[in-house]
Phi, psi and omega in degrees: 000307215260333161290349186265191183266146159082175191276159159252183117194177207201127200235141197230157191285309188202161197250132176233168187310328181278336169279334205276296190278021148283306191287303165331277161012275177314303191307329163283342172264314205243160169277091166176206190197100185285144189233118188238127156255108152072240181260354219246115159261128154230140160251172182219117154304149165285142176262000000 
């Protein structure tokens, strides 16, 4: 998600402790900022 262009998302069975630290990460390499509403992870790239 956070490699492609543009915004994403992606809706999940469950958001687990192991997906929160893959996104903390990403978030430390790449310019943008992931958003979890319920199960729907979305990213937004920085403009």
């Amino acid at each position: 998600m956070a490699l492609g262009q543009g915004k994403s998302s992606v809706r999940v069975s469950k958001v687990t402790n192991h997906t929160k630290t893959n996104i903390w990460v990403i978030e430390k390499f790449l310019e943008g900022k992931f958003e979890i509403n319920d199960n729907i992870i979305t990213w937004t790239p920085k403009v």
